[in-house]
VMD Tcl script that draws the C-alpha trace (Angstrom):
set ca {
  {12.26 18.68 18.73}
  {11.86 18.82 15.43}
  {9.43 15.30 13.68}
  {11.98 13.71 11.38}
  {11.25 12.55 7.61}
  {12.98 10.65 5.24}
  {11.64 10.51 1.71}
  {12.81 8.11 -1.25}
  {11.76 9.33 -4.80}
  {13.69 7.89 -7.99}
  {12.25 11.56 -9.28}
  {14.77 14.63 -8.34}
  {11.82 17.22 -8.99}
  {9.19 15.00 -6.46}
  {12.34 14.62 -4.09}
  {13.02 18.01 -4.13}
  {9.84 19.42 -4.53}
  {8.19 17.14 -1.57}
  {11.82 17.63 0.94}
  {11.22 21.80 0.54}
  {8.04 21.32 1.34}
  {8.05 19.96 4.59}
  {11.38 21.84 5.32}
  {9.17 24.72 5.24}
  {6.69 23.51 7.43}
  {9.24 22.59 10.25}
  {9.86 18.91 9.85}
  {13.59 17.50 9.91}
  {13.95 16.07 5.84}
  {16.15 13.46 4.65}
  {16.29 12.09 1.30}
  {17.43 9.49 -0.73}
  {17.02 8.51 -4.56}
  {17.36 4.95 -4.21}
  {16.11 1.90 -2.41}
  {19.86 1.02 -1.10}
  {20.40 4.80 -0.01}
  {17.10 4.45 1.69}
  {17.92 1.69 3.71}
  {21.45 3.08 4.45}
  {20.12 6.68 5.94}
  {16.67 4.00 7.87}
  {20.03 2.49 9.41}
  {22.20 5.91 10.41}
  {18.79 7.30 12.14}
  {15.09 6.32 11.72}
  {12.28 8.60 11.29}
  {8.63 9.52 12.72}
  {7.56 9.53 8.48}
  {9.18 7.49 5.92}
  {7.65 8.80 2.47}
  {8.35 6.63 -0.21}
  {7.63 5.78 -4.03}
  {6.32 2.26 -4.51}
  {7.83 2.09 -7.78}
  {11.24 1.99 -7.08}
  {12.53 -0.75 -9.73}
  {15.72 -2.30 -7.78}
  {13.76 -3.90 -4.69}
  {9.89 -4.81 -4.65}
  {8.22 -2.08 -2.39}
  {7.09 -4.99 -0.22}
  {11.12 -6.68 0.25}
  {11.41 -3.02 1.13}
  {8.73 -3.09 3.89}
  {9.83 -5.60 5.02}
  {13.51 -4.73 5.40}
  {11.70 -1.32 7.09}
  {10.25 -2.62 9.88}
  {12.85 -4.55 10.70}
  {15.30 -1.22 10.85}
  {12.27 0.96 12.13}
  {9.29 -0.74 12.92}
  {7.66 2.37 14.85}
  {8.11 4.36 11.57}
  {4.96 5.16 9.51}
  {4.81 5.01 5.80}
  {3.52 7.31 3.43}
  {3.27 5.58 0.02}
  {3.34 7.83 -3.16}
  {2.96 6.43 -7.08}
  {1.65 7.47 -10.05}
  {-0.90 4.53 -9.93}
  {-2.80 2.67 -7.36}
  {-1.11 0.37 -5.39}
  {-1.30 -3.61 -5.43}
  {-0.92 -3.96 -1.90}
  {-3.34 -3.11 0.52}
  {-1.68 0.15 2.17}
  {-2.62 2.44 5.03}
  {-1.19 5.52 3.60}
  {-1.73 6.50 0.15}
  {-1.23 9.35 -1.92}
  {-1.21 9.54 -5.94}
  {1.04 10.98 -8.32}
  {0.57 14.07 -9.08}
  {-0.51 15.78 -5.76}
  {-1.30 18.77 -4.39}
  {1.28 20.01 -2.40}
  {-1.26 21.54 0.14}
  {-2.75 17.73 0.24}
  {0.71 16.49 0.65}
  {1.08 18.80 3.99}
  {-2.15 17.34 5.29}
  {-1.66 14.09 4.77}
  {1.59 14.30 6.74}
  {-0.08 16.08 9.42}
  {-2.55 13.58 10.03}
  {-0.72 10.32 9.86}
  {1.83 12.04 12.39}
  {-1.15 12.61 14.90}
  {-2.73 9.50 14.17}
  {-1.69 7.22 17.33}
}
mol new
graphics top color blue
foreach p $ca { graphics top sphere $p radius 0.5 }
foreach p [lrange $ca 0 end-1] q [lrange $ca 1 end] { graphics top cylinder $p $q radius 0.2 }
display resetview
């Protein structure tokens, strides 16, 4: 069985770029452009990954985490931005990234119990 991912970039190219990606490498991708749309796909299905821009502007990346682990607390989080983040966060990865990083990282926090 395929690991499902579901990724939520306000960036088409990142989106894209990050949902080929992993498509490639095997993983199940979902996508969404939006916190709302987010939230909407966490409800139809969860996901092993949730990768996810912290700058989102609609909802506060924290009223998001929150609203996450109520729909899917045994999800893991993957937080991308283009700067550091203000909350202390497990899973981190800056704006702009190597893809090959980006693959690793994924890897990782998937194994990680």
């Amino acid at each position: 069985m395929n690991e499902k991912i579901l990724v939520v970039d306000d960036e088409p190219l990142i989106l894209n770029t990050i949902s080929r990606t992993l498509i490639r490498k095997g993983y199940e991708v979902r996508t969404a452009h939006d916190a709302k749309s987010f939230l909407d796909e966490l409800e139809r299905e969860t996901a092993e990954l949730l990768i996810m821009d912290i700058n989102l502007g609609e909802m506060s990346s924290q009223t998001l985490v929150d609203q996450i682990k109520e729909l899917a607390p045994d999800s893991k989080i993957l937080f991308i931005s283009g700067g550091t983040p203000e909350a202390d966060v497990e899973h981190f990865l800056e704006k702009p990234f190597d893809i090959n990083d980006l693959r690793l990282k994924v890897r990782s926090i998937l194994d990680a119990e």
